[in-house]
N, C-alpha and C positions, 0 to 999 in steps of 0.2 A: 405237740402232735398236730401239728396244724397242713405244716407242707403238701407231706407224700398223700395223705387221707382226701383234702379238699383237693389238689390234681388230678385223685382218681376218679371222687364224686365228676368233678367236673368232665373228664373224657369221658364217665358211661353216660353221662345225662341219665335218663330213668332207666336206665338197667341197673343191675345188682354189681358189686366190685366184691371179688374176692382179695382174701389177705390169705398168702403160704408163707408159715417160718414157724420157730421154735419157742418154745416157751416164753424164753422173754419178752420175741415179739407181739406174740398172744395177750401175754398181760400188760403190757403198754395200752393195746386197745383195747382192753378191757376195762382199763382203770380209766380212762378218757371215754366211755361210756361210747363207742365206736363200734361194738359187735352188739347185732341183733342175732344170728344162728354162731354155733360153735360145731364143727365136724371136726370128731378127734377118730382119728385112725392107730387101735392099740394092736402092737406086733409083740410077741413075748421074746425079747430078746433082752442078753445080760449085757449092759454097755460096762458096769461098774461104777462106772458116776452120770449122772445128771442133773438138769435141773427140773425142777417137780413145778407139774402147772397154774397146778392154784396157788400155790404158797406165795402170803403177801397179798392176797390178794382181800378187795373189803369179804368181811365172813357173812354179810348181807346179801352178795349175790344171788341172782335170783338164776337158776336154772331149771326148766322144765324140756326133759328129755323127748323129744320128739320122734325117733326113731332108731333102733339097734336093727343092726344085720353083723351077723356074726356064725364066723366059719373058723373050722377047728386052727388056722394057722392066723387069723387075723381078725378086729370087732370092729368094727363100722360104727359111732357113736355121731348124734344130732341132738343138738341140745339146742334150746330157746333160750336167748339171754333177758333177761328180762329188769328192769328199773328195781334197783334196789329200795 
């Protein structure tokens, strides 16, 4: 996980880079210790299959939840990743 992550660092210089995609994207940089905040947006919808976010992942993770906004159709979730 060296490529796409060091490209981005490098075009923001000291701005923040975000990452959008799905689970498994997530846990790639998470397991490469590459997420400092996590923004999960949960919608109650039935797909029938998925893949689930944490799973796999070290059971050490540190997360400290930093902010909920939550409305009857959708939760707004911020979490702080933190060194296991």
């Amino acid at each position: 996980m060296d490529g796409a992550p060091t490209q981005a660092r490098h075009a923001a210089g000291d701005k923040d880079v975000q990452l959008s995609g799905g689970a498994n994207t997530v846990r790639q940089f998470i397991d490469a210790r590459l997420l400092d905040e996590l923004q999960t947006h949960l919608a109650p919808l039935i797909l029938g299959s998925g893949v689930r976010l944490f799973d796999g992942v070290s059971p050490g993770l540190g997360r400290e939840p930093t902010r909920v906004v939550d409305y009857p159709q959708v939760a707004h979730l911020t979490d702080r990743i933190t060194p296991s």
